[in-house]
C-alpha atoms as a printed R data frame, in Angstrom:
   type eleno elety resid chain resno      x      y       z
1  ATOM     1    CA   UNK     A     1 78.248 45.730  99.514
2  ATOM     2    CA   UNK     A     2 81.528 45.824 101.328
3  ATOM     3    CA   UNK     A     3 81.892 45.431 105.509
4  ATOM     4    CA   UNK     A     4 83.069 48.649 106.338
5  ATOM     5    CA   UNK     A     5 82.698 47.892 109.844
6  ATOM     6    CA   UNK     A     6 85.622 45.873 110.377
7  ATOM     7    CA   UNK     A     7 87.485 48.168 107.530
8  ATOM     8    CA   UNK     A     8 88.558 44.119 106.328
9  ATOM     9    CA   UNK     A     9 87.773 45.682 102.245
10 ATOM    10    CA   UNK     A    10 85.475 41.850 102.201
11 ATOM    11    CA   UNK     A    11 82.389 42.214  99.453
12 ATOM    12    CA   UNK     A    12 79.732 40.463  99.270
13 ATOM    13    CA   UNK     A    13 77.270 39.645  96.854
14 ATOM    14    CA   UNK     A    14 73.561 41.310  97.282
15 ATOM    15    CA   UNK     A    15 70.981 40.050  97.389
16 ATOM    16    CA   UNK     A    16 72.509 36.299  98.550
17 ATOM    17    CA   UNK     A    17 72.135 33.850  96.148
18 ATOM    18    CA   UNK     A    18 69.831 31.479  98.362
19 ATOM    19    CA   UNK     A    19 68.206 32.040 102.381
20 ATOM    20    CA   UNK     A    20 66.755 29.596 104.946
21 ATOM    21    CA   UNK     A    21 64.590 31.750 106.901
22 ATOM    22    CA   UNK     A    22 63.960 29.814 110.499
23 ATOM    23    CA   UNK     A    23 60.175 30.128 112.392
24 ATOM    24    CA   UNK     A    24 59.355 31.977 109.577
25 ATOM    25    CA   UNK     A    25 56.264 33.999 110.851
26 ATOM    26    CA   UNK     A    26 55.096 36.532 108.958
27 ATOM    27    CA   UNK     A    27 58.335 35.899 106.036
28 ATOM    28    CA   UNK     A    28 59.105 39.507 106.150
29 ATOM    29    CA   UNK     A    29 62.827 38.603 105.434
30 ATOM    30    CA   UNK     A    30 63.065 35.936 103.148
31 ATOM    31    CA   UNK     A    31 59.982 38.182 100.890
32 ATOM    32    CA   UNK     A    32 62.829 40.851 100.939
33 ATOM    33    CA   UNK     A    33 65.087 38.869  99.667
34 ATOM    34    CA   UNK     A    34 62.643 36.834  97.105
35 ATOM    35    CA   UNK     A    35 61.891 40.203  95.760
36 ATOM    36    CA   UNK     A    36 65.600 41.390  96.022
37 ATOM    37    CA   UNK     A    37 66.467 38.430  93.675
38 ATOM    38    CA   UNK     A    38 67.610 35.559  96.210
39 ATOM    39    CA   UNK     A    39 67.330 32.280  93.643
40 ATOM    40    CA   UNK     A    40 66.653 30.112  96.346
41 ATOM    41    CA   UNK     A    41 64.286 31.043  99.471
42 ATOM    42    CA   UNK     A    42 63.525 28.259 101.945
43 ATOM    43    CA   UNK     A    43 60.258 29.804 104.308
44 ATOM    44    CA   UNK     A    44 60.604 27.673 107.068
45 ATOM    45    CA   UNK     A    45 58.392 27.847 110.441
46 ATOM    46    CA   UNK     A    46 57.610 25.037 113.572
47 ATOM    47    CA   UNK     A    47 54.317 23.038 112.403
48 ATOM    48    CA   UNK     A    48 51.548 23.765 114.434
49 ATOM    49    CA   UNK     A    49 48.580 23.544 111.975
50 ATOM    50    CA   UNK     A    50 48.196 23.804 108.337
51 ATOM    51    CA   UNK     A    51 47.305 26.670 108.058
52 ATOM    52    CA   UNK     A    52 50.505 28.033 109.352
53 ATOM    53    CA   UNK     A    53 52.069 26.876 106.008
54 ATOM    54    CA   UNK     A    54 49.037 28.045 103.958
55 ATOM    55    CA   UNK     A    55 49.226 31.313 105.043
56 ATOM    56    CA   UNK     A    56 53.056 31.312 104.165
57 ATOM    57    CA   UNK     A    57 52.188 30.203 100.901
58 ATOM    58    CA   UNK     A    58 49.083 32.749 100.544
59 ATOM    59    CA   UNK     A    59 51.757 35.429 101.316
60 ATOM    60    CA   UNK     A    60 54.227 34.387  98.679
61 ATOM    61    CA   UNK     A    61 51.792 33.869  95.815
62 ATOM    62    CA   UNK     A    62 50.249 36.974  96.582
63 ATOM    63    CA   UNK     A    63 53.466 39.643  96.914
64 ATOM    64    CA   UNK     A    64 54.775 37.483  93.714
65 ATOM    65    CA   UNK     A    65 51.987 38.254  91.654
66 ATOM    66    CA   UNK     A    66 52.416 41.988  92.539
67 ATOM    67    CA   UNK     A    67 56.423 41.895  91.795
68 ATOM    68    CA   UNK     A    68 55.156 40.186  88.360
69 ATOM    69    CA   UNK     A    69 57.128 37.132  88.859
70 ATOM    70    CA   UNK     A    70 55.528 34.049  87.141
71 ATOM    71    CA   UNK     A    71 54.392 31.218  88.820
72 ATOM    72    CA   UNK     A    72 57.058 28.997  87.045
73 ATOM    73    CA   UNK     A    73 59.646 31.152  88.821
74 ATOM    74    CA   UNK     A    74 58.099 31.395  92.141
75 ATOM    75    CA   UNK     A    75 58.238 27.201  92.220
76 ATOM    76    CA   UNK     A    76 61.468 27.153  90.830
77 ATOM    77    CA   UNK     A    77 62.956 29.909  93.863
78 ATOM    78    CA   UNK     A    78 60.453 28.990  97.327
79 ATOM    79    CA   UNK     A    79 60.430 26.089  99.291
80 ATOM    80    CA   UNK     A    80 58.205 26.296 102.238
């Protein structure tokens, strides 16, 4: 897409070709862009328990498995 806003004609390339997401949460942005076709997405959140990072990784397997990407993929694109 280009920045129209500034009318400077710049492109750039969607979706991004890798994300950190910081204090992750709920990962609404960097699923977007896993399922946009970002090859690298880095989920990352403050510790607090393990099951912060359990649910993060519940949430990617789970939308991943509905937008039929294999599991080989999915370890090979996320880092959380």
């Amino acid at each position: 897409f280009c920045d129209a806003r500034k009318n400077s004609g710049q492109c750039y390339n969607w979706p991004p070709s890798r994300c950190i997401e910081f204090g992750a949460g709920a990962a609404l942005p960097s699923l977007v862009l896993l399922k946009e076709g970002c090859k690298r997405v880095v989920f990352t959140d403050r510790y607090v328990n393990q099951q912060t990072f359990d649910a993060l990784r519940m949430s990617v397997d789970k939308n991943s498995k509905l937008w039929g990407l294999s599991e080989e993929e999915v370890k090979e694109r996320v880092v959380i």
